[in-house]
N, C-alpha and C positions, 0 to 999 in steps of 0.2 A: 620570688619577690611579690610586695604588695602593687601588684599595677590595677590602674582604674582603665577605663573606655579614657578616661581624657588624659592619664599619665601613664607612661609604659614604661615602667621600672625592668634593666637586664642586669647582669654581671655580662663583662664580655673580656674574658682573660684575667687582669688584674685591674682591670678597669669600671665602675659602675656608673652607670650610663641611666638620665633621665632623659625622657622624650617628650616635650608637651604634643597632647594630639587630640588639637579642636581646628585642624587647620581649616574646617570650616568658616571659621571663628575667628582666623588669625591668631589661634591659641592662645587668644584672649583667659584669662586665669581665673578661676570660679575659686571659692571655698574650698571644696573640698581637693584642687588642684593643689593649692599651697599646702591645704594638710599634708597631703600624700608625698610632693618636694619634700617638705621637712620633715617624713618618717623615714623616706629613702636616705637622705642627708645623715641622719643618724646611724641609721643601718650600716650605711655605707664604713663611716666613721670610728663605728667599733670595730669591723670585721681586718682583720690585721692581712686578709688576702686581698682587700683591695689598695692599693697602690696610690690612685686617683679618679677623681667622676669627671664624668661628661656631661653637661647640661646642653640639648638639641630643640627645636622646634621638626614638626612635623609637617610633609607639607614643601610646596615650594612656593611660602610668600613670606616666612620668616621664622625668625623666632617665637616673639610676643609681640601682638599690639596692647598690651597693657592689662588690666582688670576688666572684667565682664561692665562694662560702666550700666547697662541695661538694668542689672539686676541692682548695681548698687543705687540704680535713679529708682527701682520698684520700689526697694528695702526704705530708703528716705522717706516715700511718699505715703508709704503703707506702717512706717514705724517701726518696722519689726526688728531689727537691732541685726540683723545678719551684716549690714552694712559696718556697724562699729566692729563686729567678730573678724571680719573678712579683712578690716584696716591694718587691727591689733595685730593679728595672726601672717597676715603678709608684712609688716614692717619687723616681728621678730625673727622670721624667716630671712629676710634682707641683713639685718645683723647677725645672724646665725652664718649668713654667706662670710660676712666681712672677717670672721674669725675660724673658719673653716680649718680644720688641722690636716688637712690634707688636700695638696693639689686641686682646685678646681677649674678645670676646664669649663668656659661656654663658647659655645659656638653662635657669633649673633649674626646670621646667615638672614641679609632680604631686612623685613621690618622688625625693628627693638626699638617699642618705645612703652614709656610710663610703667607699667609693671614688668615688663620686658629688661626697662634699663634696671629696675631694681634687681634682678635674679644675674643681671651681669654687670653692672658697673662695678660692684662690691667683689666681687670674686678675684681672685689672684693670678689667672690666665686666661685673660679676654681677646679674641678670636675673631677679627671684622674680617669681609671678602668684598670684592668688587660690587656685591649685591647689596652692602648694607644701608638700611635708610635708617637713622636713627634719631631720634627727636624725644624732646617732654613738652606735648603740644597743649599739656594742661589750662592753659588761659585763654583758649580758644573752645572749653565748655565750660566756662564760669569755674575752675579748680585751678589747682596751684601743682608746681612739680612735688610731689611727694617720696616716697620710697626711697626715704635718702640723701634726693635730690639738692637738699638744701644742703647736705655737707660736703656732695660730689664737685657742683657746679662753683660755690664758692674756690674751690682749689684748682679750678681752670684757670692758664695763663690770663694774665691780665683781665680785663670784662668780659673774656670770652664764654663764660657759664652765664655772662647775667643776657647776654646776646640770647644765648641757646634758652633761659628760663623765660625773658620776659616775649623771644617771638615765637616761641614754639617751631620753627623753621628745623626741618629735617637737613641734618649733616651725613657726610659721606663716610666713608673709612678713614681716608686722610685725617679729616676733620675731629672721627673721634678719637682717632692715637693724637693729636695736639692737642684734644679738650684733656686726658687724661679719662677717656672713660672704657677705653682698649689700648691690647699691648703689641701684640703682632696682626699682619694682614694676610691673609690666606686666600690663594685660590680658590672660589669656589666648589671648583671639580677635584681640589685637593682635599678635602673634607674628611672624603672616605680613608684617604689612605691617611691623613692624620690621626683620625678615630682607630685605626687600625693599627698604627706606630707604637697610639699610648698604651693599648689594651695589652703589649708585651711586653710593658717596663716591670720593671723587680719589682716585689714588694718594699715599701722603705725610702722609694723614690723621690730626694729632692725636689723644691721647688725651683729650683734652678737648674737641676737636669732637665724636669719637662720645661721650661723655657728654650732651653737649649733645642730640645728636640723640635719643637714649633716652629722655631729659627731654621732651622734646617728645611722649612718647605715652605716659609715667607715668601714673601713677594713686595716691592717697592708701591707702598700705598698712592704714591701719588701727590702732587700738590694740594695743601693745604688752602681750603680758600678761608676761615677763619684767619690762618697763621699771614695770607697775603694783606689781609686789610685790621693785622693787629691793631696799628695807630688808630685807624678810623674806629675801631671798637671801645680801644682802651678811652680815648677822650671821650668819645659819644656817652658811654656806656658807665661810667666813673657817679655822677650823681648818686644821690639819694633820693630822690621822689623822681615819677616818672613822668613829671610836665619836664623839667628840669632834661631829663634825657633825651625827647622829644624836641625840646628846643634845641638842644645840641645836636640833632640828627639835622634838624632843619639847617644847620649852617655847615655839613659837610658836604662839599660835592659829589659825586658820581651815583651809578645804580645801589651799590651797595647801601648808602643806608638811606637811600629813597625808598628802597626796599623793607629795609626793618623798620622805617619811621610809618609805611602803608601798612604793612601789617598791624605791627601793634596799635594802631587807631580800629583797627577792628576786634578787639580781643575785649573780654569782660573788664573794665572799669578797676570793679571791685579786686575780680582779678590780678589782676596788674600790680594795684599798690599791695596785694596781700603777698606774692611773689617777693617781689623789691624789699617788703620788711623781711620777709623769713630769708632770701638770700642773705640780708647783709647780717642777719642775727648768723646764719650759718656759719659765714665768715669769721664772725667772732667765740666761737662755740669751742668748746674742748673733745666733743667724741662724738662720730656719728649717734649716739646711744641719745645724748644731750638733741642733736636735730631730729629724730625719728619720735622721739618725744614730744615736742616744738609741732611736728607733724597731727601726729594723732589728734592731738587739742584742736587745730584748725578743721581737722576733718568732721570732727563735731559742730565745728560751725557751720562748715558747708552746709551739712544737713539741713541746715534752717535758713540759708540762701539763696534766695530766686535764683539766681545766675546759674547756680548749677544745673539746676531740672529744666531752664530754659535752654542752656546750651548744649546739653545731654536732648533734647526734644529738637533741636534744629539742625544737629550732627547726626543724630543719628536714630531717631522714632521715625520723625516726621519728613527730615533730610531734607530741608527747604534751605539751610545753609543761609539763617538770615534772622538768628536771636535777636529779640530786644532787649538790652541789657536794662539791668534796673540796681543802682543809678544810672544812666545815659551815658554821662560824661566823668570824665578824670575830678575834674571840678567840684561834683554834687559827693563825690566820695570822701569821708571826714574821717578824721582819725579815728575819732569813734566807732566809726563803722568796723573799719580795721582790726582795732582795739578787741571787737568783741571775738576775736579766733584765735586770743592769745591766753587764753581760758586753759590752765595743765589739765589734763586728761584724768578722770578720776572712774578706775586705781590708775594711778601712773604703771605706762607701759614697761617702764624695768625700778626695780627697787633698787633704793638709792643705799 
């Protein structure tokens, strides 16, 4: 197989098995990682001896933390257009997942976020463990949840996706089986002998055998703390602008949304209402194909967005953890502003 230094593509029985391995990195995802995912994904795909893949992080701190953001604050700043390559090519990889003709397994072991959730929200046997942190913390560097994001989070019970889009706050295993973005919870330590279970299924192997088989080494995720404070989310959470949400946090009682009301007063502005419009566009959308589209176009606004390169420079150049966002406030933020990352993507990322 084609494996890179940062991708390590096996066969292991009838199983084909990807490994992201920058766990330096957090196996954060470069260009040439998604190429190489979506060569193996094909490979995989025709070969009539594989059964089902494995998608792993490498490492013990997770799957993915998302996109190399480093390079994509360079690519912006310097023009070079890697940044729009790397958008393109990971979002039809993300749809590539969502249609997958064969069993996919990921394993979202420790941290899955932002391009993380995208290589496993979409897939068809999603795999949380006691270790998982999972989050789209995107409004917390001037960006918006992407990779999908907009079609996933919209079809979370009640406002529980616009909870998870607009504070960026990391959810547990529990958390992600009721958001809808995993299906079984696994042991940790059971991992191995999971990976081990699939790699001897027949070739031909239903998706609902290997669900079956997964079931067989579950484990009880645990209480839901989304699912305990549904009410408190569903009414807070319910508006359309996000002064509007904000005032409604302010009239709930308890930690919980003192908590998501502190947070998102610290999150990009801009941000914020660009999230809120693309959720509720999602919401109303026909295919994830229609959001990942909706996507792309915004990411070409980023580019031209303070917020971004500010909050990509206070996370994580400079890590003084203390943007100025520019607009300030919720307030100084106009439709127009908005307006301009609703711009289709030219070529449009799939022919219509």
């Amino acid at each position: 197989m084609n494996s890179t230094d940062e991708v390590i593509i096996e066969r292991r029985g009838s199983a084909g098995i990807v490994r992201l391995n920058r766990p330096k990195a957090l196996n954060s995802l470069t260009l040439p990682m998604v190429r190489a995912i979506a060569s193996a994904l094909e490979d995989f795909a025709a070969d009539p001896a594989i059964a089902s893949v494995i998608v792993m992080g490498e490492g013990e701190r997770g799957l993915c933390a998302g996109g190399d953001i480093r390079l994509l604050h360079q690519s912006g700043k310097e023009g070079s257009g890697e940044a729009e390559t790397f958008w393109r090519e990971e979002f039809l990889l993300n749809h590539a997942i969502s249609r997958y003709p064969k069993p996919y397994v990921v394993l979202m072991d420790g941290i899955t976020m932002g391009g993380g959730v995208g290589l496993s929200a979409h897939g068809s046997h999603r795999v949380v463990t006691e270790r998982t942190r999972l989050a789209m913390p995107e409004t917390g560097i001037g960006y918006f949840p992407d990779v999908g994001a907009t079609w996933r989070l919209p079809r979370a019970p009640g406002e529980a996706g616009t909870w998870m889009g607009l504070t960026g706050l990391t959810v547990d295993a529990a958390d992600a089986i009721h958001a809808g973005f995993a299906d079984h919870c696994v042991v940790s330590a059971q991992l191995s002998a999971l990976v081990d279970a699939i790699a001897v299924l027949p070739a031909g192997t239903s998706a609902a055998d290997v669900h079956a088989l997964i079931r067989t080494l579950a484990s009880d995720a645990g209480a839901s703390r989304l699912a305990a404070n549904r009410d408190v989310i569903d009414r807070a959470f319910a508006g359309d602008t996000v002064e509007g949400i904000l005032q409604a946090l302010s009239s709930e009682p308890g930690e919980f949304a003192a908590e998501a009301a502190g947070v998102i007063a610290g999150r990009s502005p801009t941000s914020l209402k660009l999230t809120l419009r693309l959720l509720r566009a999602g919401r109303a959308s026909a295919s994830l194909a229609e959001c990942l589209d909706r996507e792309l176009g915004a990411c070409m606004g980023i580019l031209h967005n303070h917020d971004f390169y500010e909050g990509v420079r206070a996370a994580v150049i400079d890590k003084d953890r203390n943007p100025k966002w520019s607009p300030a406030s919720l307030g100084e933020v106009t439709a127009d502003n908005i307006d301009r990352f609703f711009v289709p993507p030219q070529p449009p990322l799939f022919a219509s």
